[in-house]
N, C-alpha and C positions, 0 to 999 in steps of 0.2 A: 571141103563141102562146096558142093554149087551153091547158085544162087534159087533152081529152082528145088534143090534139097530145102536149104533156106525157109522159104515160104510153106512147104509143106510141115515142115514142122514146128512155126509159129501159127501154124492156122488152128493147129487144136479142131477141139470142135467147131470154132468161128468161123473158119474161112482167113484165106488170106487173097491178097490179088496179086500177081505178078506183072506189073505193066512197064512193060520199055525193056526190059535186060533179058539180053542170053538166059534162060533157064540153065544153060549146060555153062555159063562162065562161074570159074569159082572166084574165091574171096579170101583173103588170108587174116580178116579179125573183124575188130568193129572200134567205132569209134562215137561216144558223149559226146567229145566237145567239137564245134567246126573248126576250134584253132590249133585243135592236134591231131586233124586226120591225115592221114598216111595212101599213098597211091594202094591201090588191090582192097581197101579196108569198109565196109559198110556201113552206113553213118545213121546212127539212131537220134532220130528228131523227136527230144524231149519237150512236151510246151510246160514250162513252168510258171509259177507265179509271176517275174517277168518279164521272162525272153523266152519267144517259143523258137525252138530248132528247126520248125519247118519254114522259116525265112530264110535260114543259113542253108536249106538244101543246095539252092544252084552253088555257092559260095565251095560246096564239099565237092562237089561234081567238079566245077576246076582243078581241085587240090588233086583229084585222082580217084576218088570214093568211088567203087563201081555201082554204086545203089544207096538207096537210104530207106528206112524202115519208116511207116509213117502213118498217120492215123486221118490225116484228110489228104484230097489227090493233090500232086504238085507237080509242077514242068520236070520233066527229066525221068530215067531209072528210077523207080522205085517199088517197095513191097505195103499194099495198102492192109493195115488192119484193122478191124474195130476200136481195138486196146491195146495201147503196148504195153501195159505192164503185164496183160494176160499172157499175150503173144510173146512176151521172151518167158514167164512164167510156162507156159507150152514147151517151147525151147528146151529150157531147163532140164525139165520132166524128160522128154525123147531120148535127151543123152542121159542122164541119169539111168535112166532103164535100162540101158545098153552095160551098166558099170556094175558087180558081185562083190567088188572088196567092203573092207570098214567106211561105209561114211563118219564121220566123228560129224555136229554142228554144236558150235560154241558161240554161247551169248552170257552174259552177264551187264551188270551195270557198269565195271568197273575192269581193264584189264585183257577186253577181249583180243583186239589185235595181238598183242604179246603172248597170250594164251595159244592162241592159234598159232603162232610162228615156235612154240614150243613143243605142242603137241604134234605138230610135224615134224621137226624134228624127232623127237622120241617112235612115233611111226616109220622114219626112213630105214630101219633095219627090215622092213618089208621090203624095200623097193622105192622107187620112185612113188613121192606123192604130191597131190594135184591139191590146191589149194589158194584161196579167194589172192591177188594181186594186192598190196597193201591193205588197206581198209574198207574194200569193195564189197561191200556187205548189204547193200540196198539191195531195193526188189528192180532195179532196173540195172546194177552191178552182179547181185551176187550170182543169179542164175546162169550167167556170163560164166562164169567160172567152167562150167561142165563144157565151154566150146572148146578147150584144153585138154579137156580129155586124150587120151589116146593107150593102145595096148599094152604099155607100158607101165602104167599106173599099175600101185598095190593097194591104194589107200588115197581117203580123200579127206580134208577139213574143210569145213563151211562153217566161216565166220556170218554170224548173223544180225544187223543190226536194231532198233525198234525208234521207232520214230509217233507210235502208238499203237495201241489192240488191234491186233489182226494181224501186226505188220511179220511177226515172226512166229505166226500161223502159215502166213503168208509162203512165206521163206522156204521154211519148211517141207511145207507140204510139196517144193520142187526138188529139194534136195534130199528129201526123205531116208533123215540119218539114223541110223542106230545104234549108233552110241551119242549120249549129250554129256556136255559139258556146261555148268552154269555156274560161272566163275564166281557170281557174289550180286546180293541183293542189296544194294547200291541207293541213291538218289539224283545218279545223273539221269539228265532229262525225264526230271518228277514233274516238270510243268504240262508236259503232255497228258500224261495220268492221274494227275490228282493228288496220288500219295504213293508212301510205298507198297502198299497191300497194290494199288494200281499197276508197279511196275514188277512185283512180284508174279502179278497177274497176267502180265504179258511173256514174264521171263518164261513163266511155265506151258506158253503155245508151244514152245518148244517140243513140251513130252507129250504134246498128243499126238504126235507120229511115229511115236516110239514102239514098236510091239513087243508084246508081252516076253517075247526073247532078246530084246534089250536090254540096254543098260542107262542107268540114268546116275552121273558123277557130281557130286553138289559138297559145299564144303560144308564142314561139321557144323562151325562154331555160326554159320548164317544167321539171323533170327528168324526166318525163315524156311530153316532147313525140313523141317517135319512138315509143312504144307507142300514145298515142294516136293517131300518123300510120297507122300499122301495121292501126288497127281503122278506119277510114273505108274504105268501100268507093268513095269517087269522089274530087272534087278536095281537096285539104288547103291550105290558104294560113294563113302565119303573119303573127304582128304582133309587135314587141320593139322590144327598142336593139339586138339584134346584128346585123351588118353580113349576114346573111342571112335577114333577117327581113325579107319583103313589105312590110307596111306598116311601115316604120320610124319609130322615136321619136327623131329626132335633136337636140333641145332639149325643156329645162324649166325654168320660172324661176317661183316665186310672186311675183306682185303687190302680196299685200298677205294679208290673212287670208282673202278672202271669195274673190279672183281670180288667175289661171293664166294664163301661156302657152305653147301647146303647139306646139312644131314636128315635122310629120311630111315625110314623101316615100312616093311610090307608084309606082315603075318612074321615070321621068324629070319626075317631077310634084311639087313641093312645095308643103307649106302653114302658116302659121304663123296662130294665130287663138288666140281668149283661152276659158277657161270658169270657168261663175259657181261654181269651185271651189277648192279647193287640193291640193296631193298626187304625188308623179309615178306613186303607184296608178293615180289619177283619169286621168291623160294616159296613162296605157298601156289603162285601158279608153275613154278616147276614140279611142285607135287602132285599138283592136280595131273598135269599131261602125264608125267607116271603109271598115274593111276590111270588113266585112260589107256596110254601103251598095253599096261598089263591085260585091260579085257579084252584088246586086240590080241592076246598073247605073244609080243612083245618081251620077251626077256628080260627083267630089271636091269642086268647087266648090258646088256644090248643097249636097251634106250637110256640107261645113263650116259656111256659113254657118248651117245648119239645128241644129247641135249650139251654138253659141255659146248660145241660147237654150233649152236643155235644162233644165226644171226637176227639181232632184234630191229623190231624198226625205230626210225629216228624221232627226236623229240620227245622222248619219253627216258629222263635222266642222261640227257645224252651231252657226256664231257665237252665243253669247251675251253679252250687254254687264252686267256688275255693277257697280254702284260704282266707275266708272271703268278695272277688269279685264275681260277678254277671256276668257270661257271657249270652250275648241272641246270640244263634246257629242259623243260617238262613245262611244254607249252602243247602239246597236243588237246588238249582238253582239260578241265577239273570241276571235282564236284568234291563234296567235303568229306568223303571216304579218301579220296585220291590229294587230298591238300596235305591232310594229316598223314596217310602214309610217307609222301614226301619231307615233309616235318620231321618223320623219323627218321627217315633214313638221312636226314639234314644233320642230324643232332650224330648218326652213329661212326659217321665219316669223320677220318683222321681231318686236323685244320690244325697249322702251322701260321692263321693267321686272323680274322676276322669270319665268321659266320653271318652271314645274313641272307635275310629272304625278300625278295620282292615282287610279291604277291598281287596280282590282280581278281579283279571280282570274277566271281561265277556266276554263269546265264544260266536259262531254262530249270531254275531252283520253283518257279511260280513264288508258290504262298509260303514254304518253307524257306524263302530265301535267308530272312532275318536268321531263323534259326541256324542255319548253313554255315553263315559265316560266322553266328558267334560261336559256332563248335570249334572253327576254326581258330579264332580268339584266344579259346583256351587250350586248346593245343600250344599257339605262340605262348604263352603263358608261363607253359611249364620244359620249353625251348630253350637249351645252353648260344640261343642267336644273343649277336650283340646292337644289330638295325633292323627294322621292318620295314621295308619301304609297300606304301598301299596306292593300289592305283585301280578306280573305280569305285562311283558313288555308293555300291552295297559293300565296298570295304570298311564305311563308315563302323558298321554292326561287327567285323572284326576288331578294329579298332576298340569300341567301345570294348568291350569283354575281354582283351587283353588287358589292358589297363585297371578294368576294375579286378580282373586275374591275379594283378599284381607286377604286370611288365610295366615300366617305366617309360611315363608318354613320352619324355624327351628322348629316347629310342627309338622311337615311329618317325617315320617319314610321310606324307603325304603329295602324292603328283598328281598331277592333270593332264601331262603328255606323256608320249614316248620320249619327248626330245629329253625332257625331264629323266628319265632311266637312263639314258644314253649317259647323259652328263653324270649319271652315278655310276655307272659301269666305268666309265672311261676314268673316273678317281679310285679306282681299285686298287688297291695295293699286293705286291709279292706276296703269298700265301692265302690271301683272301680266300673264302668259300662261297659261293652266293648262287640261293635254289633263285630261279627266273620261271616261274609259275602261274598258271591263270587260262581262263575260256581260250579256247581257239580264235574267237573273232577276235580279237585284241592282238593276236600278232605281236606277243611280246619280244620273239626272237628276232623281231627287226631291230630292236634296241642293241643288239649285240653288234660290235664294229663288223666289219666285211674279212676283215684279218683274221678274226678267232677262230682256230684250228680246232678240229676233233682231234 
């Protein structure tokens, strides 16, 4: 793509201005941050709460940036818009239009990234398919994705994420999918919405892009699931354990720390196959992408074999070896659907030596925080762990409810640093188990030595 393609198709209806650069010079990507641009790549000046990127412009024009995207004029190459978030929303759209395969877009509270690296998976018996870089799910990330595009693609996923109402309205409406996936109505980042009917509320922008020859994938057992059957305007098929549930989950059993096997059925069709994970979370989002392959049609046997080989992303149970202890990393985020599943799957993994969990708070709970953790509480509760170590003043409300649960307070740990974790990581003993769990801002997997192998 040029630079003056570029601008024509961020202009939308708005206009764009092209001032300083070659029209006819192309570009080979784009680049968020100043401190990871790349020579050929065009640099989108973010102004955030607080650091705006149109100071780092001249800073990217050294690096190589042949341009930057930008919303007021600045010295150098640049493309002026009103709005950026419209203007790659523009963007988006243009390439999208150009694309006739399955859009799949998947959002949930809980699980999304992983979902999405599954259901590609399970798609790849199409063909090559095209789908968000990590966890590039924003409205100033995800539309990014369609600049990837090319002839070759059979299929696309669009992870979608919500930050609140509109935002996966938003999304959407540039990626305009028709198939959805809405992995689970959840309570991560309930503080933005109020509650969960709030974030149910936003999961379901989702299917207003959906047309009536759509499909809309939602799991059975949701509490949730009949409102969001209620907002799909075409076909709805679920996935669960419950005996009405499409794609069924009829087995689960861990392997070992690293491996799964998952038994599903689909109308008179069954299938048992293993994944490079652990969790029965994990086997209920490998059902789901299933389920979605199928209304791609997708051959069950195709896309099973096709997901066995699914590489997932990192920090999400993801083995570490120390000093003869077993850490599982599940520091990407948490909210108290996502505590307590790893809880389980804490409890279902073989241990040769001590089980423990040390658990940090979880942010953006708002008003439900209290309740949050003490769901959590009692989940530890009724946990075969033998240490709790708590880090973070809303652990308090864990703590408490554990205790009155019935776990024994001389069992809990309480810290105030990371240094503090480190010094308990680093007294692990040969066989140890120990979940390392908690909010993304807390950085727990710093506490881990610099040694600890995957």
């Amino acid at each position: 793509m040029t630079l003056g393609e570029l601008a024509t198709r961020l202009a939308g209806t708005q206009g764009a201005s092209l001032q300083g650069p070659d029209g006819a010079q192309s570009f080979s990507g784009f680049a968020l941050d100043s401190r990871e641009v790349q020579p050929g790549q065009v640099f989108i000046a973010i102004k955030g709460a607080r650091v705006d990127g149109h100071d780092f412009v001249p800073q990217t024009l050294r690096a190589g940036a042949v341009a930057a995207i930008v919303e007021r004029p600045v010295e150098g190459p640049h493309i002026l818009v009103p709005d950026l978030v419209t203007a790659l929303a523009n963007l988006g759209k243009s390439l999208r239009a150009e694309f006739h395969g399955p859009v799949v877009g998947v959002t949930g509270s809980n699980g999304k990234t992983t979902a999405k690296e599954m259901v590609a998976a399970t798609l790849s018996p199409l063909g090559p398919v095209l789908k968000n870089k990590g966890n590039q799910n924003s409205e100033y990330t995800s539309p990014l994705t369609w600049f990837g595009l090319n002839e070759g693609h059979r299929a696309a996923v669009i992870e979608m994420g919500m930050r609140g109402l509109g935002q996966i309205r938003h999304l959407a409406q540039v990626s305009q999918p028709n198939l959805a996936l809405i992995t689970m109505i959840g309570s991560a980042h309930i503080e933005m919405v109020g509650n969960r009917q709030g974030i149910a509320d936003a999961k379901a922008e989702i299917l207003e892009t959906i047309s009536p020859e759509g499909t809309a994938h939602i799991w059975a057992e949701d509490d949730f699931a009949l409102f969001l059957a209620e907002k799909a305007p075409g076909r709805v098929r679920t996935f669960g354990e419950s005996p009405d549930a499409e794609m069924r989950l009829l087995g689960y059993r861990a392997l070992g720390l690293e491996r799964c096997e998952v038994f599903v059925q689909l109308g008179s069709a069954q299938a048992k196959f293993e994944l490079p994970t652990v969790g029965r979370h994990q086997a209920l989002n490998a059902a789901a992408a299933l389920l979605v392959a199928d209304s791609a049609n997708v051959p069950l046997s195709d896309a099973v074999e096709a997901i066995q080989h699914v590489a997932l992303p990192a920090m999400r149970m993801e083995v570490r070896h120390i000093q003869g202890a077993t850490a599982l990393l599940d520091t990407y985020n948490a909210s108290p659907d996502s505590m307590v599943a790893a809880l389980r799957t804490l409890s279902e993994l073989p241990c040769q030596g001590r089980r423990i969990a040390i658990l940090g708070e979880m942010k953006e709970l708002g008003a439900i925080s209290e309740f949050g953790h003490r769901q959590v509480g009692r989940e530890v509760a009724v946990s075969p762990i033998e240490s709790l170590v708590l880090y973070g003043e809303e652990t308090r409300f864990v703590e408490d409810e554990a205790t009155q649960s019935g776990f024994p307070a001389t069992r809990i740990v309480k810290v105030s640093s990371l240094d503090e974790i480190r010094s308990i990581v680093h007294a692990l003993q040969p066989g140890d188990l120990v979940l390392i769990k908690g909010s993304r801002a807390l950085e727990l997997e710093r506490a881990l030595p610099q040694e600890a192998v995957s």
